[in-house]
C-alpha positions, 0 to 999 in steps of 0.5 A: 142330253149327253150321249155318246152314241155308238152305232153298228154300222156307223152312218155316213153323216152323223151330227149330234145336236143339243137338246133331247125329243122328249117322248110325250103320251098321247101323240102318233107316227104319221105313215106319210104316202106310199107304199103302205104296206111296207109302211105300216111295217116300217110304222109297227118297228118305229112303235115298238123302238120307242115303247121301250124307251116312252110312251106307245104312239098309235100309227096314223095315216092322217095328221088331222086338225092336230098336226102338233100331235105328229111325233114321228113321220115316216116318208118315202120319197126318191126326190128327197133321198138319191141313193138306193137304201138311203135315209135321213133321220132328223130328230128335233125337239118337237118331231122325228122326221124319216124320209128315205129312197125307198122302204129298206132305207125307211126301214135302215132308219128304224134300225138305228132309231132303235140302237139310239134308243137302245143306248137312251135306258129308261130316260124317255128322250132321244138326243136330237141329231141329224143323220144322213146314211147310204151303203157303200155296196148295194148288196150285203150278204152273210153266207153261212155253211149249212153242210159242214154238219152244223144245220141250226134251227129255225129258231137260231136263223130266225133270230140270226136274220134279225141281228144281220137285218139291223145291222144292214144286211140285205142278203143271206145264204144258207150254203148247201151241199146235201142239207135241202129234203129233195123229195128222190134223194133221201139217201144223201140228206136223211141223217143231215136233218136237212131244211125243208121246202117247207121251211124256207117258204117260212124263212124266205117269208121272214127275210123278206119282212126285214128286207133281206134276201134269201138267194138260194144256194147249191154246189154244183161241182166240186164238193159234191162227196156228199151225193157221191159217196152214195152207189146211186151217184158214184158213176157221176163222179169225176174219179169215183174211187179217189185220185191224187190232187194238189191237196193230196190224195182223196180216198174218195169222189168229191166232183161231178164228171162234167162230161157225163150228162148224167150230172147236169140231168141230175143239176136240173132236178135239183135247180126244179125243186129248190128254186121255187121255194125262193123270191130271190132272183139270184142263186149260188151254184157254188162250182168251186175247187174242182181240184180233181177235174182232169184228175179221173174221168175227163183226163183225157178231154182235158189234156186235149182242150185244157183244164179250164176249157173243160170247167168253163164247158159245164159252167155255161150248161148251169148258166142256160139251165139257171137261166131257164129259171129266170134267175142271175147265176152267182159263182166262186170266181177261183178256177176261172181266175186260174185260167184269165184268158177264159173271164171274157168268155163269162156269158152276160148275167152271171155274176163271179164271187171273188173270194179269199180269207186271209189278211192280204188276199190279192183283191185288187189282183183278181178284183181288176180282172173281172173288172176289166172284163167287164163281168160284175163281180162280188168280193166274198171276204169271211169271218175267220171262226172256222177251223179255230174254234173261237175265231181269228179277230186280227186276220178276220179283221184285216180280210173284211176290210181288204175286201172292202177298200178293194171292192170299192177301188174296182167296182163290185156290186156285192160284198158277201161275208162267209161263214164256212164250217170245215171240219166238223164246225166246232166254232159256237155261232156268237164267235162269228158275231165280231166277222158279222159285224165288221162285214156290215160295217165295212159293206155299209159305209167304209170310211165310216167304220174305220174307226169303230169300236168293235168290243163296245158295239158288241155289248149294246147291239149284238151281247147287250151286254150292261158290264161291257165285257163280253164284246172285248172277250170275244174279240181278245180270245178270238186272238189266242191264234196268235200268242204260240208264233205259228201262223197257220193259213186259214186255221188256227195252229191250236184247232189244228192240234185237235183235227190233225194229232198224228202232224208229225212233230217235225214237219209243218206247223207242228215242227214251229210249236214251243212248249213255251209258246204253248203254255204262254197260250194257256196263261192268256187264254186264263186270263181272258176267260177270267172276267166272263163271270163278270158279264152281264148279258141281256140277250134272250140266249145270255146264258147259252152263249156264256156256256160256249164261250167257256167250252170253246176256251176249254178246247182251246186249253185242251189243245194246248196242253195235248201240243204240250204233251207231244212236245214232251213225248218221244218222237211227238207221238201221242201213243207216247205220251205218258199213260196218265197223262193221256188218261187225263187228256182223255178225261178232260175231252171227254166232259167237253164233249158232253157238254158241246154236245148240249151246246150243240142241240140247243142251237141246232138240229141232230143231223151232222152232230155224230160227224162233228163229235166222231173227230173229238171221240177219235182223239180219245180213243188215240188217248186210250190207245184204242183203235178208230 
């Protein structure tokens, strides 16, 4: 049997033999020992694998006075398999043998049973070939933003769960700024069609029949607008009006006062009422970018101890109140990176969340430093799609891998892959797949994905994708970024021309941008959207992931011809772009506004759609001269 097998992750050891295991009827899947339970679930995904690809076996727990009749075996045995979710997969002509440290592993050679089987047709046979596997990091998770106004549907992170789960995640986080029903809270949550207690007792219960963990997730600090802006919770704001920032000048709060003992009370209610709803024993208390801390209400105390000093104070209150929780407290890394002499005063159990998303991010710098200190640490790399609409490939790429060569150098014990949804979310969820897929690669086994092919292992196991098309779509749109000549840090330049129409023409990026470069921009994105027609996607949502493709390659067009008109304009303002020109803009936004809307609801939930919208329906209005 000829096969050139591709598979997501790639296995550390992988050796393909002559000859073929032809699937016969009549024969079992011997669960061979213990745990049963987690066995016979093991069991129920081998038998479904091969039932697609030849005849169903019956599980069994005795081989009987006819072992011949034993096509697969399936074995846990930490003797035979050293490392934590190892396995090896022996498929020989008479037998499939499975042995594996503990159930994820025997459950991560399921998975790739089922991509070899994927790429075997209708044939019923399997090639015979012996794999050896381990993960590089023990804990790899995907992280996506929940609060960004994008809340998806059960259905969506239930069959999300099942792609990350196959290909060798093991933990997932849903990040939550005001996104969890809390029963006294109504008011923050209650236009954000937020995840009930309810429903993630469902989800974690899902995660953990795939041997993913749910780790809970909750800003505690800066980010926290979303309870702020509310008259109930303005007085625990650090600067409950706005202050001036080194992002510029917020109009409103956006941290909690970590001197006011209003906002850890607050924290504790919180932490009472999410946690119980989670088998994880970690949780993300977020506590990132505080950039107005010492800007409002603790100025003064932190001139007097110093910035860090102040954050490292209410750090510790979360840790005790985590740890009465019995759990492991998760934190961003980044303000305590800004004060290095205080990472030794990190208490035990508390594990630091070293992140960054542009290519060259300084991993090996700030990796060392919790390295040195002893505090065990994550490197959070990221996908790259938000603020882009259809992705970043070259510098998702190029940051996934960075954080992996760097995380194995210093020693992490996690690789956490971030799903952010700035500004509105606009990117459709399949523009994330290639930053998924990478980050399990990576995470999985590094030297081994080295050389994967991305575009082809999108067609079999994330599009199924018959033509071979769509994988090299997503990933050469996904680098429309770069045919203008204007890097932009964590953006896209032509998602830029969307959020930010009033950039002065000759300041930042917009002063870099070309008409030229512009309509070479449209030309590649033509070209690239061309051969969606000629896809041929076998996935339940083939046909939704078509549509959002096209809508995202529609803004994209969008944008380049609205950075083309200002160009063109006086001044580069938009009020002084041609009255039917504009008319036209307008025209053209406003049908794909309509359809991301559809696009939007078939995926995800109502709540946050109106905010996500209103930044498109402010560049119509500005179009049509109106006032916002």
């Amino acid at each position: 049997m000829s096969l050139e097998l591709v598979l997501l992750p790639r296995p550390q050891r992988l050796c393909v033999r002559g000859g073929e295991h032809r699937l016969q009827a009549g024969r079992f899947i011997l669960l061979a020992g213990e745990p049963r339970d987690d066995l016979v679930r093991v069991g129920l995904r081998v038998q479904e694998v091969l039932a697609e690809v030849g005849p169903r076996w019956e599980l069994t727990a005795a081989a009987g006075n006819a072992p011949e009749r034993v096509g697969v075996i399936i074995h846990v045995d930490p003797a035979q398999v050293a490392r934590r979710d190892g396995y090896r997969l022996v498929i020989n002509p008479g037998q499939v043998l499975i042995v594996a440290h503990d159930p994820a592993g025997a459950f991560y050679a399921a998975m790739t049973l089922r991509q070899i089987a994927r790429q075997c047709g209708g044939t019923g046979c399997l090639p015979c070939l012996y794999i050896e596997d381990w993960p590089d990091f023990p804990h790899r998770g995907v992280m996506l933003d929940i609060s960004r106004d994008k809340v998806p549907r059960m259905e969506t992170l239930y069959a999300l769960v099942d792609l990350l789960a196959e290909w060798k995640v093991n933990q997932f986080q849903l990040y939550m700024e005001h996104t969890f029903a809390y029963r006294n809270h109504r008011e923050v949550w209650e236009k954000a069609s937020p995840m009930t207690g309810e429903e993630i007792l469902e989800l974690d219960a899902y995660c953990r029949e795939r041997y993913v963990e749910l780790v809970p997730n909750q800003n505690s600090f800066g980010h926290m607008a979303r309870w702020l802006v509310h008259p109930r919770y303005n007085p625990l704001a650090e600067a409950p009006e706005g202050c001036e920032t080194a992002w510029g000048k917020f109009r409103g709060p956006f941290s909690l006062c970590p001197l006011d003992p209003g906002a850890i009370a607050l924290l504790a209610e919180l932490y009472e009422e999410l946690l119980p709803h989670f088998t994880s024993r970690q949780f993300n208390v977020g506590c990132d970018e505080t950039v107005d801390l010492g800007r409002g209400r603790s100025r003064v105390v932190c001139e007097r101890l110093g910035v860090g000093r102040v954050y490292l104070d209410f750090l510790l209150k979360i840790h005790r109140l985590v740890q009465r929780h019995g759990r492991t407290m998760q934190f961003w890394g980044d303000i305590i990176l800004h004060h290095p002499e205080l990472i030794e005063a990190l208490p035990d159990g508390i594990i630091a969340l070293e992140w960054g998303y542009e290519a060259g991010h300084p991993f090996a710098r700030d990796s060392a430093r919790f390295a040195e200190a002893g505090v065990p640490f994550y490197v959070c790399p990221g996908t790259s799609s938000w603020n882009s609409i259809a992705g970043r490939t070259e510098n998702a790429v190029a940051n996934l891998r960075d954080a992996a060569e760097n995380g194995l150098a210093c020693g992490a014990i996690g690789y956490l892959n971030t799903d952010w949804g700035d500004n509105g979310h606009w990117q459709p969820l399949p523009v994330s797949y290639p930053g998924y897929a990478c980050g399990a690669a990576f995470s999985w086994s590094l030297r081994a994905n080295r050389g994967l092919d991305l575009a082809r292992a999108l067609d079999l196991h994330a599009f199924k994708d018959s033509a071979g098309k769509m994988g090299r779509l997503t990933l050469d749109l996904g680098n429309a970024y770069k045919v203008a000549g204007v890097p932009t840090g964590n953006a896209s330049v032509l998602a830029r021309l969307l959020y930010n129409p009033s950039q002065p023409r000759d300041e930042g990026w917009m002063a870099k941008l070309t008409v030229e470069g512009l309509e070479k921009t449209l030309d590649y994105i033509n070209g690239v959207v061309a051969s969606l027609s000629g896809a041929r996607m076998a996935c339940e949502d083939a046909e939704q992931i078509a549509d959002e493709f096209a809508n995202a390659a529609d803004l994209l067009r969008h944008a380049c011809r609205l950075g083309i008109a200002r160009l063109r304009a006086e001044k580069g303002e938009v009020a002084a772009i041609p009255a039917p020109t504009r008319a036209a803009l307008a025209e053209e936004l406003g049908a794909i506004v309509t359809q991301y809307r559809t696009l939007w609801l078939s995926r995800n939930r109502e709540g946050g759609l109106s905010d996500s919208v209103a930044r498109m329906e402010r560049l119509i209005a500005m179009y049509r001269g109106e006032q916002w």
